[in-house]
C-alpha positions in Angstrom: -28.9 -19.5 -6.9 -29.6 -16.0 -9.0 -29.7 -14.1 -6.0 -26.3 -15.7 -5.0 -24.6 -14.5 -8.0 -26.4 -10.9 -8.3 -25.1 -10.3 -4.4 -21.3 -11.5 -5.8 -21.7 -9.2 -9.0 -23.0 -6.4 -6.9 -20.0 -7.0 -4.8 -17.6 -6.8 -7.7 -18.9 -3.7 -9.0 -18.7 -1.8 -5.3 -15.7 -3.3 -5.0 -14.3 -1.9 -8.5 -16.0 1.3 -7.9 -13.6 1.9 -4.5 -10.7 0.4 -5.5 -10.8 3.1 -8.7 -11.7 6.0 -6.5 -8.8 5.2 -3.7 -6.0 5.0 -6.4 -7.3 7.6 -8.1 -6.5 9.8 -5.1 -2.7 8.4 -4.5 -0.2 11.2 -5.0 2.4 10.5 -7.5 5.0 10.1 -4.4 3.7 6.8 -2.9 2.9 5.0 -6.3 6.3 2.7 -5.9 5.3 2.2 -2.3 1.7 1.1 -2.9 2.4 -0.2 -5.8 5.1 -2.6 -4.3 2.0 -3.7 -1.2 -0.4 -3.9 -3.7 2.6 -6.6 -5.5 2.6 -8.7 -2.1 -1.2 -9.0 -2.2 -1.5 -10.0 -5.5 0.8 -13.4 -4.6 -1.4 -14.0 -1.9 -4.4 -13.6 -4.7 -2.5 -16.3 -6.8 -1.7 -18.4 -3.9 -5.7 -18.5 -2.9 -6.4 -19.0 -6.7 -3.6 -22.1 -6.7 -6.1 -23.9 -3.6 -9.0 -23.7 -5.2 -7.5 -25.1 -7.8 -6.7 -27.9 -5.8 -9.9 -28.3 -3.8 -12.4 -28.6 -6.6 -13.6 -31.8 -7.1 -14.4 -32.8 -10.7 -14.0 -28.9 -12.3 -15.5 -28.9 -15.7 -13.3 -27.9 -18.1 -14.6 -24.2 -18.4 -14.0 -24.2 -14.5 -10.4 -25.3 -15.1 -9.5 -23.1 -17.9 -11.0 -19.8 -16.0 -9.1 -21.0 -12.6 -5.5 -21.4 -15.2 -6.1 -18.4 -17.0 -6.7 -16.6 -13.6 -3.0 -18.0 -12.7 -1.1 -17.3 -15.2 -2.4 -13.6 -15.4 -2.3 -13.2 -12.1 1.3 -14.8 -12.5 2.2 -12.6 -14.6 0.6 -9.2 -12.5 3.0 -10.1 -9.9 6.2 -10.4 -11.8 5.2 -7.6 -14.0 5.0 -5.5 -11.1 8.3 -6.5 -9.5 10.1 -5.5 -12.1 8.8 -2.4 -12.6 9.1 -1.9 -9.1 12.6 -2.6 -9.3 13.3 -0.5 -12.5 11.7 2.6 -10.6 13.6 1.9 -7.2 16.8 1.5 -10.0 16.1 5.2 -10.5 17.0 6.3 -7.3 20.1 4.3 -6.7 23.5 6.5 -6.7 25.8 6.4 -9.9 29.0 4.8 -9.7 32.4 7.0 -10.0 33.3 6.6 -14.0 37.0 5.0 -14.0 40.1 6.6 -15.5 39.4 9.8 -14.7 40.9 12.3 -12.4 44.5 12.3 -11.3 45.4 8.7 -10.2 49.0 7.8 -11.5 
């Protein structure tokens, strides 16, 4: 049982460890794109997190709490992250003509 959850903390921690050195290395110019993938794998997170919420039989109630707070922040990463993806994409989008200016009659 202990040497079950040391392996899965070890795991974490390695796991942590990479992902901070591999985004610490993105240049500036592929943020939006990665951070839009990294968007779509995050649903798929929350999806996964949404079955084992339905395939535990009899959670505790510490079990349910941690599995609906795990939800709704990873929820909320998602949409988050959509719309500031969309606000930075915004940046790029032409600017439309102003009206009632320039010679029309």
């Amino acid at each position: 049982m202990y040497t079950e959850l040391l392996a899965n903390l070890a795991l974490l921690v390695l796991a942590g460890f990479v992902g901070f050195t591999v985004i610490s290395k993105v240049p500036n110019t592929l943020h939006t794109p990665l951070m839009s993938g990294t968007n779509a794998i995050h649903g798929i997170v929350v999806l996964g997190a949404l079955v084992v919420l339905g395939k535990v039989e009899d959670p505790s109630i510490a079990m349910q709490v941690i599995l609906f707070v795990a939800v709704v922040f990873g929820t909320l990463n998602v949409v988050g992250g959509f719309v500031v993806t969309d606000r930075m994409l915004g940046m790029f989008k032409s600017k439309s003509p102003a009206r009632g200016k320039g010679g029309d009659a």
